[in-house]
mmJSON file of the N, C-alpha and C atoms, coordinates in Angstrom:
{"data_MODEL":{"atom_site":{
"group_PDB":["ATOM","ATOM","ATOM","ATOM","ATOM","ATOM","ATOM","ATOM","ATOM","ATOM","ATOM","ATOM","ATOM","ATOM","ATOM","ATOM","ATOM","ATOM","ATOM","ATOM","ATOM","ATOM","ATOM","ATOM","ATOM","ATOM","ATOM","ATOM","ATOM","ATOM","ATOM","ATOM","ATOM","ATOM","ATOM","ATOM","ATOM","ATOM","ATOM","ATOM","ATOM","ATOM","ATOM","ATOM","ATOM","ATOM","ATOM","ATOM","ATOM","ATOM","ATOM","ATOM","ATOM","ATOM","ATOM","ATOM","ATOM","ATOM","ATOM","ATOM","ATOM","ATOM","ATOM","ATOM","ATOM","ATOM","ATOM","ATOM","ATOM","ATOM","ATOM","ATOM","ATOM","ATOM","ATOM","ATOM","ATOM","ATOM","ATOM","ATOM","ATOM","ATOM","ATOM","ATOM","ATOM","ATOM","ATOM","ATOM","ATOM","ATOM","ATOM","ATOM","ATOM","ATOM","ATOM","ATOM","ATOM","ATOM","ATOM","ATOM","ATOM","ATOM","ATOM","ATOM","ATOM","ATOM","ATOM","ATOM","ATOM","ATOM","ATOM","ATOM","ATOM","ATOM","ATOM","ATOM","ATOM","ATOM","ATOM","ATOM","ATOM","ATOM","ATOM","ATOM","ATOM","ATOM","ATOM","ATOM","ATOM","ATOM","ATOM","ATOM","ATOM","ATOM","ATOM","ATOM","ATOM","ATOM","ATOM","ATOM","ATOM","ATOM","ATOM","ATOM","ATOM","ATOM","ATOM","ATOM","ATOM","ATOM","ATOM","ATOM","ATOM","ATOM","ATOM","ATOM","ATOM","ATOM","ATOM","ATOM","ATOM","ATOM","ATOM","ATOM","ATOM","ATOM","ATOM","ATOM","ATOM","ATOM","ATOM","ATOM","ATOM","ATOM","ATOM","ATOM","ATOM"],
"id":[1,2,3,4,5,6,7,8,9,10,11,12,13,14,15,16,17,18,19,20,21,22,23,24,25,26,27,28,29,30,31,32,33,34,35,36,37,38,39,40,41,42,43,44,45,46,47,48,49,50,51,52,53,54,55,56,57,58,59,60,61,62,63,64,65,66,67,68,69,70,71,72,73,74,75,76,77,78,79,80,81,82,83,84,85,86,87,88,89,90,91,92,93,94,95,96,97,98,99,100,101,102,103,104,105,106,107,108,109,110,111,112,113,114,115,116,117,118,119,120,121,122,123,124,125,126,127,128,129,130,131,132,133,134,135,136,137,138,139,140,141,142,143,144,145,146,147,148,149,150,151,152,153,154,155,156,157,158,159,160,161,162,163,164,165,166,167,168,169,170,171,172,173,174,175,176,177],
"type_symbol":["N","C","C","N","C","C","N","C","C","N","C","C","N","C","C","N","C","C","N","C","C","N","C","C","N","C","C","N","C","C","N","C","C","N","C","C","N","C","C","N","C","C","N","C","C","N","C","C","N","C","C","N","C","C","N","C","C","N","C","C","N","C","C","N","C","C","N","C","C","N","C","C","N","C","C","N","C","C","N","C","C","N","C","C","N","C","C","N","C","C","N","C","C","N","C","C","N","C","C","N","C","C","N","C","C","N","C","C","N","C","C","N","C","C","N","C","C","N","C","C","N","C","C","N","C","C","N","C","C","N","C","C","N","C","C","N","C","C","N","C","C","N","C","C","N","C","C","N","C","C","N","C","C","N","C","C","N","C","C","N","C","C","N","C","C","N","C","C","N","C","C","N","C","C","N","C","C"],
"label_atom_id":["N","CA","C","N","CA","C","N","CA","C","N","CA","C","N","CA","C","N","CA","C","N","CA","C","N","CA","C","N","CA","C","N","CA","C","N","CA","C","N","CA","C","N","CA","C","N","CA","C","N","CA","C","N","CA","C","N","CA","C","N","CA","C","N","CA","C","N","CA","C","N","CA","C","N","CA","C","N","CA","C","N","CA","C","N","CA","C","N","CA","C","N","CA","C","N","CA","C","N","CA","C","N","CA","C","N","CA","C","N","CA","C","N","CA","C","N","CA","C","N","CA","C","N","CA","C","N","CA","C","N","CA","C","N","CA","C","N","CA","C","N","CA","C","N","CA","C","N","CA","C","N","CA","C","N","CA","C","N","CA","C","N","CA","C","N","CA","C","N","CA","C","N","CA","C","N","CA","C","N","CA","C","N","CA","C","N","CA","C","N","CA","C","N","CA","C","N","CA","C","N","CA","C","N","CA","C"],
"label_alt_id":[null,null,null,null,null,null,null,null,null,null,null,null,null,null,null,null,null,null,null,null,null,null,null,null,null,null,null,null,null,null,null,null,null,null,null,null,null,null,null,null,null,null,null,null,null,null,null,null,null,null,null,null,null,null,null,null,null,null,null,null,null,null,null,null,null,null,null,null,null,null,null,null,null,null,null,null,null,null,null,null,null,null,null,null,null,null,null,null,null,null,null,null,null,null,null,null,null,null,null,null,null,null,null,null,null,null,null,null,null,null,null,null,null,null,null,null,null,null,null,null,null,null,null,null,null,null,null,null,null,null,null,null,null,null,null,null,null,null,null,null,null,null,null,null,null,null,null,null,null,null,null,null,null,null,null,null,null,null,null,null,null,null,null,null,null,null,null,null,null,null,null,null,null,null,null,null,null],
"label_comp_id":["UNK","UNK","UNK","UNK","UNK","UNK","UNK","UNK","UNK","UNK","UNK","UNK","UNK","UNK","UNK","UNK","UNK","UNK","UNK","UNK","UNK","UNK","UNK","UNK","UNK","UNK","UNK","UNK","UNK","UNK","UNK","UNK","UNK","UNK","UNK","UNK","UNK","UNK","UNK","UNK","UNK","UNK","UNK","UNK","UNK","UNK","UNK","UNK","UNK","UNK","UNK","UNK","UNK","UNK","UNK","UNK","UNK","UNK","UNK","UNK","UNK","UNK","UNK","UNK","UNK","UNK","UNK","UNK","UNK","UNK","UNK","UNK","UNK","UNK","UNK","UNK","UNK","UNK","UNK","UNK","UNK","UNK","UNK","UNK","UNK","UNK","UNK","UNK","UNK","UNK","UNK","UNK","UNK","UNK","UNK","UNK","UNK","UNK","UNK","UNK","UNK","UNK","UNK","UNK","UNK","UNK","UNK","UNK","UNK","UNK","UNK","UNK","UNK","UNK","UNK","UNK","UNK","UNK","UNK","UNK","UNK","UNK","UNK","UNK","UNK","UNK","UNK","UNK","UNK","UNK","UNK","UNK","UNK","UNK","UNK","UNK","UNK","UNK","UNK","UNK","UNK","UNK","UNK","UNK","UNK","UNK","UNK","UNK","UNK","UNK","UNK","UNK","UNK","UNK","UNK","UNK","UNK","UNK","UNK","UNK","UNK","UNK","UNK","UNK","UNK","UNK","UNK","UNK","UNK","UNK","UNK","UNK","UNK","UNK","UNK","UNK","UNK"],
"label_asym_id":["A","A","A","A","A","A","A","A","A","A","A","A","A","A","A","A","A","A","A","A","A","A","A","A","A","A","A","A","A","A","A","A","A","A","A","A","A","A","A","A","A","A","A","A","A","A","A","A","A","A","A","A","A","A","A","A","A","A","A","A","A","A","A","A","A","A","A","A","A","A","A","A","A","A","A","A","A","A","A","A","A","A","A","A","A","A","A","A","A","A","A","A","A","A","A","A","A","A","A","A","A","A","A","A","A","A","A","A","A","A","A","A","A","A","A","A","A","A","A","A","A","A","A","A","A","A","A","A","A","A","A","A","A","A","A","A","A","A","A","A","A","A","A","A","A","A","A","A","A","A","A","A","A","A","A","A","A","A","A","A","A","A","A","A","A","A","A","A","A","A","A","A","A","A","A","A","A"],
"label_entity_id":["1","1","1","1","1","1","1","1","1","1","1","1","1","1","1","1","1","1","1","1","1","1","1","1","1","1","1","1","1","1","1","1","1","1","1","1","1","1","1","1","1","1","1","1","1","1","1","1","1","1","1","1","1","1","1","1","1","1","1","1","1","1","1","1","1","1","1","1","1","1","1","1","1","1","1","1","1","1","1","1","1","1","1","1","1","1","1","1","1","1","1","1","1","1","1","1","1","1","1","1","1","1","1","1","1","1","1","1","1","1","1","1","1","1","1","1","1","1","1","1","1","1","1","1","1","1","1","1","1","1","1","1","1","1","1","1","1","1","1","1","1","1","1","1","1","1","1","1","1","1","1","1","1","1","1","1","1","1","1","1","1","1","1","1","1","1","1","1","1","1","1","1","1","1","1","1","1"],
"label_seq_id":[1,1,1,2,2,2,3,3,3,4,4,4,5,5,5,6,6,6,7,7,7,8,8,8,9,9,9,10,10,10,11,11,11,12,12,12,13,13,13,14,14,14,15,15,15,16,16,16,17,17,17,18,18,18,19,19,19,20,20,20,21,21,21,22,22,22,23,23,23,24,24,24,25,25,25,26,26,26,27,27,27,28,28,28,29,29,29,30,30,30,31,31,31,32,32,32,33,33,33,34,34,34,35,35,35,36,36,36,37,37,37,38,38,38,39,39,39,40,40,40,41,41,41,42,42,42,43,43,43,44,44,44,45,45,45,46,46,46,47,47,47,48,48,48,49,49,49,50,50,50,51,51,51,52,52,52,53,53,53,54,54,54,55,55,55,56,56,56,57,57,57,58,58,58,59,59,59],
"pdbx_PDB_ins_code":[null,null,null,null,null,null,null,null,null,null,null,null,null,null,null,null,null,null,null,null,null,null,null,null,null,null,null,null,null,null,null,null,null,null,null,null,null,null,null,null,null,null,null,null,null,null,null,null,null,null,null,null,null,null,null,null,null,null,null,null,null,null,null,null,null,null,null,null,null,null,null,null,null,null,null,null,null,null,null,null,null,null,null,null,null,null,null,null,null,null,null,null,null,null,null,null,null,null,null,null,null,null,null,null,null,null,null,null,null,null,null,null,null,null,null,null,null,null,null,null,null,null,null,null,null,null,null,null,null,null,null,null,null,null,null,null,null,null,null,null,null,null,null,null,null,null,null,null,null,null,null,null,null,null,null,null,null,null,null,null,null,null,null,null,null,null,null,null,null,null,null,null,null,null,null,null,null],
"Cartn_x":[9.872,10.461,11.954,12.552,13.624,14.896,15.604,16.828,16.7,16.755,16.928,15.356,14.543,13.313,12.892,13.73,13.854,14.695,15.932,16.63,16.042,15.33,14.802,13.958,12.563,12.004,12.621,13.544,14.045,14.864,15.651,15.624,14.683,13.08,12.759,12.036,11.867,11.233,12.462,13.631,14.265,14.481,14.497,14.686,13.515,12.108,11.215,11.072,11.736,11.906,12.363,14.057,15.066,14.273,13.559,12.629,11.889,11.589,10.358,10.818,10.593,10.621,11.193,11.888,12.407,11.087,10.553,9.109,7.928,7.541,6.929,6.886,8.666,8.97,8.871,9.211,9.015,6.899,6.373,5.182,4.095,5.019,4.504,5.132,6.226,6.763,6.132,5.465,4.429,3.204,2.912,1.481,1.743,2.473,2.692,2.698,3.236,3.407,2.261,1.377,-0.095,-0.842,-0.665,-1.529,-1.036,0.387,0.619,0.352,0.221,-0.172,-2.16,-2.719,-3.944,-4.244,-3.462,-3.134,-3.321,-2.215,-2.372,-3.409,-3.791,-5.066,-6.439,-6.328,-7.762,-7.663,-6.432,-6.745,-6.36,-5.423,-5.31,-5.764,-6.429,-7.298,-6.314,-6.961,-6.15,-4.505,-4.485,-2.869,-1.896,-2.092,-0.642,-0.735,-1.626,-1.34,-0.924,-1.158,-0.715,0.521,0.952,2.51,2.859,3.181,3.696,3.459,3.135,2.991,3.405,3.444,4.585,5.76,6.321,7.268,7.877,7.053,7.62,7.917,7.001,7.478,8.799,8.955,10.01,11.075,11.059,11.881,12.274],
"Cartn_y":[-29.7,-29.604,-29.906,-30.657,-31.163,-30.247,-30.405,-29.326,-29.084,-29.747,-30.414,-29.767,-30.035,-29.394,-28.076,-27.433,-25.73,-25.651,-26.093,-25.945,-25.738,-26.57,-26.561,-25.857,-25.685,-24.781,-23.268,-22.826,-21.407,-21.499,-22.636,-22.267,-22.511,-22.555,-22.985,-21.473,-20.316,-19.178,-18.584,-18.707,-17.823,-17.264,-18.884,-18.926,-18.448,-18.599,-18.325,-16.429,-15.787,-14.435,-13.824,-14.607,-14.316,-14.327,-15.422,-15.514,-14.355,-13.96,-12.663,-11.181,-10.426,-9.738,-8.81,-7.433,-6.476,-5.645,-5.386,-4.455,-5.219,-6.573,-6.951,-7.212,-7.82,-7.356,-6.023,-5.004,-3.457,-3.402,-3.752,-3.736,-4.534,-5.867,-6.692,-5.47,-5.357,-4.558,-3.489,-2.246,-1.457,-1.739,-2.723,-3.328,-3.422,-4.635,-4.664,-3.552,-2.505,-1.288,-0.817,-0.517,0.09,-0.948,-2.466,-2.979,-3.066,-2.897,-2.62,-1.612,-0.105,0.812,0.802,0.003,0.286,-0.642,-1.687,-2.86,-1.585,-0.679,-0.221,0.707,2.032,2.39,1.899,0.583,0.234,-0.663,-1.025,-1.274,-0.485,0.593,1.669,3.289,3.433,4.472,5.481,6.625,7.855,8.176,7.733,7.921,7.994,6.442,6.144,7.327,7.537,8.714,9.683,10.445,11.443,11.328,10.394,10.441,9.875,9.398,9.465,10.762,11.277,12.902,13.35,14.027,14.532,14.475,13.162,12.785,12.777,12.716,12.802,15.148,15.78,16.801,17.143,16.452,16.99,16.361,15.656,15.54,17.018],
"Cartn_z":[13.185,11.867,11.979,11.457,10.974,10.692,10.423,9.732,8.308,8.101,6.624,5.816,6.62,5.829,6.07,7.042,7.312,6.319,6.354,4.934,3.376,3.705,2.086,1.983,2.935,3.267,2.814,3.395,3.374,1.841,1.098,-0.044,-1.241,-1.218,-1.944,-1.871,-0.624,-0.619,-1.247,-0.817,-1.448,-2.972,-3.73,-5.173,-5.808,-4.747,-5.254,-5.368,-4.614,-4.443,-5.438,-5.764,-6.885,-8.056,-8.466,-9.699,-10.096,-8.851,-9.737,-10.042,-11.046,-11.649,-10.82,-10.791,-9.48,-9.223,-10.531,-10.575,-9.893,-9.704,-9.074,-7.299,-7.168,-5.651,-5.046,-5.365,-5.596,-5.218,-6.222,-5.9,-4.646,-4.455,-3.251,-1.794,-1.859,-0.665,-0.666,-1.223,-0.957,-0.357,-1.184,-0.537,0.579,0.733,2.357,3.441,3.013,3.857,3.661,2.866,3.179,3.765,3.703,4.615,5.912,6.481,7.679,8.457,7.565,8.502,8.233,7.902,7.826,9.289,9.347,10.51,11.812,11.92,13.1,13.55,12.011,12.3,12.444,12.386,12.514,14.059,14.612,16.096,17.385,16.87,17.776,17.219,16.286,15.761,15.584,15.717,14.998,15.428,16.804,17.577,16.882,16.387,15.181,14.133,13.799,12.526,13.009,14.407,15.092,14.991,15.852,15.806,15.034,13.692,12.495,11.795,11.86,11.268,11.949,13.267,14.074,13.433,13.786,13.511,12.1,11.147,9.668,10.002,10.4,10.272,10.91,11.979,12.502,11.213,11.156,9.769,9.219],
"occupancy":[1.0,1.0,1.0,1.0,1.0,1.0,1.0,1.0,1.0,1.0,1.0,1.0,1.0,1.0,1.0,1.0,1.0,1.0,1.0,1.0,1.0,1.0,1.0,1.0,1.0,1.0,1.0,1.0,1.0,1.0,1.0,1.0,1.0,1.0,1.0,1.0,1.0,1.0,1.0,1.0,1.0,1.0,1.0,1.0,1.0,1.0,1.0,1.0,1.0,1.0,1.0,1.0,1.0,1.0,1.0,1.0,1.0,1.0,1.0,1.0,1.0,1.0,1.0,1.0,1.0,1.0,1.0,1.0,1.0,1.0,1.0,1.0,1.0,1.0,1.0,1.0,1.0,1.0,1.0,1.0,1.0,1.0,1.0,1.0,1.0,1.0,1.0,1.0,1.0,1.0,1.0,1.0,1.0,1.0,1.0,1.0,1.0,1.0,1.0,1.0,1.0,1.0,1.0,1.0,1.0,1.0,1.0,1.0,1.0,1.0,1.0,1.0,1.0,1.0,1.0,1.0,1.0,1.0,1.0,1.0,1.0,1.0,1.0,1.0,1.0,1.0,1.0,1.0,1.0,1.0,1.0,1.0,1.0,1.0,1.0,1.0,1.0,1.0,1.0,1.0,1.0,1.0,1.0,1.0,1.0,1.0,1.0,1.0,1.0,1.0,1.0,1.0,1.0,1.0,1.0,1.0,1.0,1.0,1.0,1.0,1.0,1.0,1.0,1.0,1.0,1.0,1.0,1.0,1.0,1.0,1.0,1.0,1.0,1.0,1.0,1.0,1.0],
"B_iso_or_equiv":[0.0,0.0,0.0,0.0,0.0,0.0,0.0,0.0,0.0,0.0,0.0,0.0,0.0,0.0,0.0,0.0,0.0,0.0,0.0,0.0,0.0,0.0,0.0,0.0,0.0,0.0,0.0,0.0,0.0,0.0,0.0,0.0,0.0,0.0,0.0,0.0,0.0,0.0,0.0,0.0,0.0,0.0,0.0,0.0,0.0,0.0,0.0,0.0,0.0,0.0,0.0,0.0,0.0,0.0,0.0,0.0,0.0,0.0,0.0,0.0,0.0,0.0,0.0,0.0,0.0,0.0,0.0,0.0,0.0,0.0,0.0,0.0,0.0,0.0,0.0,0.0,0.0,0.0,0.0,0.0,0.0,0.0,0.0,0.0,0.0,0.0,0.0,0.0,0.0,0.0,0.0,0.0,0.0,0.0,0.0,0.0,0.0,0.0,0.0,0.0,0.0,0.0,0.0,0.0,0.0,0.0,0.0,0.0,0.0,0.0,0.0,0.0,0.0,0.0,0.0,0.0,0.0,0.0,0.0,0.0,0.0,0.0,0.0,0.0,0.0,0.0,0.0,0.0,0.0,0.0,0.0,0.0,0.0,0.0,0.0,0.0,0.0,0.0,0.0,0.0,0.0,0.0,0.0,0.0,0.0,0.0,0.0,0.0,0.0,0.0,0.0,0.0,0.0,0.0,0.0,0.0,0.0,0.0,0.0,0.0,0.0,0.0,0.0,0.0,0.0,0.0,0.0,0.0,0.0,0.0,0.0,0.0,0.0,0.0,0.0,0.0,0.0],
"pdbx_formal_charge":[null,null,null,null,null,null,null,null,null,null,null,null,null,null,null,null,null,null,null,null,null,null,null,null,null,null,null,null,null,null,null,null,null,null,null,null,null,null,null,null,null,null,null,null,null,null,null,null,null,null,null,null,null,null,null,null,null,null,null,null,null,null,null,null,null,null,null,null,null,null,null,null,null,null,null,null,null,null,null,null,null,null,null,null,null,null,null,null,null,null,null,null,null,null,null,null,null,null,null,null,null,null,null,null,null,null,null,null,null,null,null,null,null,null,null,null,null,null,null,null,null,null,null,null,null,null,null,null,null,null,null,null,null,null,null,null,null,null,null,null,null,null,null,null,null,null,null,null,null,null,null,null,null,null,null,null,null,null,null,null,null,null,null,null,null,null,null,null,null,null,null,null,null,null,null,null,null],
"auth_seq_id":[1,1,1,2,2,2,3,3,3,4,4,4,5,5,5,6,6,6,7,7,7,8,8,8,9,9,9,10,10,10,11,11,11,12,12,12,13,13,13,14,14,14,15,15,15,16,16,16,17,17,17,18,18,18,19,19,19,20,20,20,21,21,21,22,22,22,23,23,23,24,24,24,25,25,25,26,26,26,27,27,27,28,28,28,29,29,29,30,30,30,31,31,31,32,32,32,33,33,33,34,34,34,35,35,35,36,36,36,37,37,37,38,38,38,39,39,39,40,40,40,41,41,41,42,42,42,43,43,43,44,44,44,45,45,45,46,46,46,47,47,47,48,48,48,49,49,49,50,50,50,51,51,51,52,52,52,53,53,53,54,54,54,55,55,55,56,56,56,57,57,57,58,58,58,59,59,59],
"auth_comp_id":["UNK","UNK","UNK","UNK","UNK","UNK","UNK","UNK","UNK","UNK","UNK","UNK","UNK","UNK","UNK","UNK","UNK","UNK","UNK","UNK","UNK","UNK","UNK","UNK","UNK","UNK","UNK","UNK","UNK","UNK","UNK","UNK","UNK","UNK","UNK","UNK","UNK","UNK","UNK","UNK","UNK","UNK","UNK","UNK","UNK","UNK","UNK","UNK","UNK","UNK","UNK","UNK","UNK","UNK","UNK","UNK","UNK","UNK","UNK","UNK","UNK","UNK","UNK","UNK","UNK","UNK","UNK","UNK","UNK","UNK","UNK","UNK","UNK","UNK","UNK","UNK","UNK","UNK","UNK","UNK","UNK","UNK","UNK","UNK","UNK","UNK","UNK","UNK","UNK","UNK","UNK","UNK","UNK","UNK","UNK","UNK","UNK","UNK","UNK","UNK","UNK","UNK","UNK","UNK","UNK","UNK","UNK","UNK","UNK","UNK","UNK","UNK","UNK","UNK","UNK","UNK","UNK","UNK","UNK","UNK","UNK","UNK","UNK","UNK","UNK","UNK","UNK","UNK","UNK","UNK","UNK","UNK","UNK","UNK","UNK","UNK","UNK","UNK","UNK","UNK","UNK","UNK","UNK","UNK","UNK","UNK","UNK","UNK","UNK","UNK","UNK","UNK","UNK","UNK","UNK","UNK","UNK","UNK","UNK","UNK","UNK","UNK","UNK","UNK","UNK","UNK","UNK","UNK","UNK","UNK","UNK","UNK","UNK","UNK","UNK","UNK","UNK"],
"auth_asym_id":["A","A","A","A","A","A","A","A","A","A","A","A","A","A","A","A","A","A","A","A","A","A","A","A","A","A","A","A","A","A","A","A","A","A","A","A","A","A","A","A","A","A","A","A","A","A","A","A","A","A","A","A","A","A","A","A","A","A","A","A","A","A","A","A","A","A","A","A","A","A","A","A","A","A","A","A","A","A","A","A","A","A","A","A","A","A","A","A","A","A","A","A","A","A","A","A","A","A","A","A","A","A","A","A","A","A","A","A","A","A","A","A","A","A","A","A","A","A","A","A","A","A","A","A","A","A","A","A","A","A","A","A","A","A","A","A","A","A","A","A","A","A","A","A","A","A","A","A","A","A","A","A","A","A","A","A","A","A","A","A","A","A","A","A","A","A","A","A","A","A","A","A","A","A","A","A","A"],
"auth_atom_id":["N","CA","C","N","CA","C","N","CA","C","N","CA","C","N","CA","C","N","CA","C","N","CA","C","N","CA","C","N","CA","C","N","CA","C","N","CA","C","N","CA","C","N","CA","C","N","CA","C","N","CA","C","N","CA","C","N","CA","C","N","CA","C","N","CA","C","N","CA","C","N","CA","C","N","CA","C","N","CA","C","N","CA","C","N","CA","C","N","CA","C","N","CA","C","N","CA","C","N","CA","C","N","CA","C","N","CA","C","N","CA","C","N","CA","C","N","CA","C","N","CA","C","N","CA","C","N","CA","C","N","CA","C","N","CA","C","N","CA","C","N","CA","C","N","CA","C","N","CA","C","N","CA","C","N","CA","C","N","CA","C","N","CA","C","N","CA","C","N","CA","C","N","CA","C","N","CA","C","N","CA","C","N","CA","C","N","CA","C","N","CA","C","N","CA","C","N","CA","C","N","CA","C","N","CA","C"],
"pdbx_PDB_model_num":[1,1,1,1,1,1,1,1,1,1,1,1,1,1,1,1,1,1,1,1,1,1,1,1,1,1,1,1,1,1,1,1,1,1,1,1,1,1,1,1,1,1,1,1,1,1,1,1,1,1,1,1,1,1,1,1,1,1,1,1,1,1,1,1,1,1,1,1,1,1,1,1,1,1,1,1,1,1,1,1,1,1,1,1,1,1,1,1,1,1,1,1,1,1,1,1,1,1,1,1,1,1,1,1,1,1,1,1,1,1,1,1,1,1,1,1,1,1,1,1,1,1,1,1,1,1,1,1,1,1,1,1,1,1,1,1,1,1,1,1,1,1,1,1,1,1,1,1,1,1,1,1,1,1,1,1,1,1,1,1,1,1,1,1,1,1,1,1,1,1,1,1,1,1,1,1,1]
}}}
């Protein structure tokens, strides 16, 4: 890939970001986070939840 088409590349996601609504970015970025931690409980099983709960109590 070129310069020039990483360039454009990266501003054509960007503007495309700016465009959408704050309530809809807000809603994509959650998702994401429940499908990331479902990502780790389903290939390293209960662990991760262990220690994320730990750890949120010690909070």
């Amino acid at each position: 890939m070129k310069t020039n088409d990483y360039v454009k590349y990266i501003t054509q996601t960007v503007v495309k970001y700016i465009d959408q609504p704050k309530e809809e970015r807000k809603k994509l970025k959650q998702a994401k986070k429940e499908a990331e931690a479902t990502f780790l409980f389903r290939w390293f099983g209960i662990l991760p939840f262990l220690l994320m709960s730990r750890f949120k109590k010690k909070r």
